[in-house]
C-alpha positions, 0 to 999 in steps of 0.5 A: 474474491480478494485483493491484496492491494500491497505486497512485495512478492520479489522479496518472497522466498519462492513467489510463484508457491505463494501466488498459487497459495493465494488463489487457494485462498480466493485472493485472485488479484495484487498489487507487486510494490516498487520500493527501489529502482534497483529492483524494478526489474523484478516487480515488472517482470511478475506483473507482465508474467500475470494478468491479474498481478499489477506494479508501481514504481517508486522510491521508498523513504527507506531508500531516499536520496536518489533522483526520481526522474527514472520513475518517467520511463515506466510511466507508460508501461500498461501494468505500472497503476500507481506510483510509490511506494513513498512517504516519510519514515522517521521512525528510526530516522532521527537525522534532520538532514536524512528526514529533509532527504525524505522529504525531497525525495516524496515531493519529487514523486507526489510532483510527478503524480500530478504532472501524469494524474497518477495515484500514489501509494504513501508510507507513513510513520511517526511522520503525521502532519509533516505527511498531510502538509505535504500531501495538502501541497498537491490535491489533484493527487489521491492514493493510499495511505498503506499498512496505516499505523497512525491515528484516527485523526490523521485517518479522518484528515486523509479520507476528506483528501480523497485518500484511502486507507489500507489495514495490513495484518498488524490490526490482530496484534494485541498492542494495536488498539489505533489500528482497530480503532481506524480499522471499524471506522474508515467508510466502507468506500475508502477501505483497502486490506493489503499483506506487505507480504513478506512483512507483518503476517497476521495472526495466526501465522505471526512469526512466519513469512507473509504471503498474499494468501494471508490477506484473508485472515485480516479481513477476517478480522477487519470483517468482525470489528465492521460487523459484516460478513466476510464477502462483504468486506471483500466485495468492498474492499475489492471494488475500492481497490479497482475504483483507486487503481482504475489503470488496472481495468485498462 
């Protein structure tokens, strides 16, 4: 019924309790999240274990300054849907010369998008129109913006790109008014929900491990500030996130 559409499951503390935790929970299907190529190996092997779990591979904007070339060789791979998880962080990234390192590392991946008409999954903090200028540089490439934290506006700019927008668990935390806001606005047709498990559990299980099985309680509340049942939102979100990831369904 659910798709967690982003999540880390090879930084979980016991993985397979928590897949079975989530097909409790209905959540039937997800996304395992390359983030390194250090740690490939441990994405793939979940998705090759499982036929209803699928991998990307990429360099996070957390770990830039290596050469994306390596990414080719999976690129063939029947379970890889997506390439990222990349972007721009600048967060804590205040060096102009480690941001410039960032940059060149999303643009090597958004190259590579294009070269083989693969999507993208894209990270994006404090980083808005650098991101969409970028982004802008490759329209043939579309994704999602995951665990969105920005502004309706960047959100608005994405969606007329052809992006996604995936809401993680920080839309129930109390200072998250942007993310609600973006949350109750986004069309139905661009609408994703994603854990970034082991991260940002919602509430009421802040504080804790995040899991895939708590996808539910943030579309529970996605679901409540649309103003539609909770089937509806899966059924929508879980539609987009095939219509996204088409290589899921080969």
């Amino acid at each position: 019924m659910f798709v967690d559409s982003h999540c880390h499951l090879n930084f979980l503390k016991d993985p397979q309790a928590a897949l079975q935790r989530a097909r409790e929970s209905h959540v039937n299907e997800c996304l395992c999240i390359g983030v390194e190529q250090s740690s490939i190996q441990a994405v793939l092997a979940y998705a090759e274990a499982d036929s209803a779990i699928w991998a990307t591979v990429g360099e996070h904007p957390g770990n830039a300054g290596h050469d994306c070339a390596w990414m080719k060789q999976y690129l063939s791979h029947p379970k890889v849907v997506a390439l990222g998880e990349m972007g721009l962080d600048y967060h804590l990234c205040k060096d102009e010369a480690a941001r410039q390192t960032q940059r060149r590392c999303f643009v090597q991946q958004l190259e590579l998008a294009e070269e083989f008409h693969f999507p993208v999954v894209v990270h994006s903090r404090e980083a808005e129109q650098e991101t969409l200028s970028l982004l802008s540089k490759y329209p043939a490439v579309v994704g999602v913006l995951h665990c969105f934290t920005e502004s309706w506006a960047m959100a608005e700019v994405a969606i007329e790109m052809g992006f996604y927008i995936s809401i993680s668990g920080i839309v129930t935390f109390n200072n998250a008014d942007n993310v609600r806001e973006v949350a109750s606005r986004v069309p139905d047709s661009r609408l994703l929900i994603e854990t970034d498990a082991p991260w940002l559990a919602p509430v009421p299980y802040r504080g804790k491990e995040n899991q895939p099985a708590y996808v539910v309680a943030t579309a529970q509340c996605i679901a409540d500030l649309r103003k539609v049942p909770l089937r509806t939102l899966a059924e929508q979100t879980r539609n987009n996130f095939f219509e996204l990831f088409s290589r899921a369904l080969s």
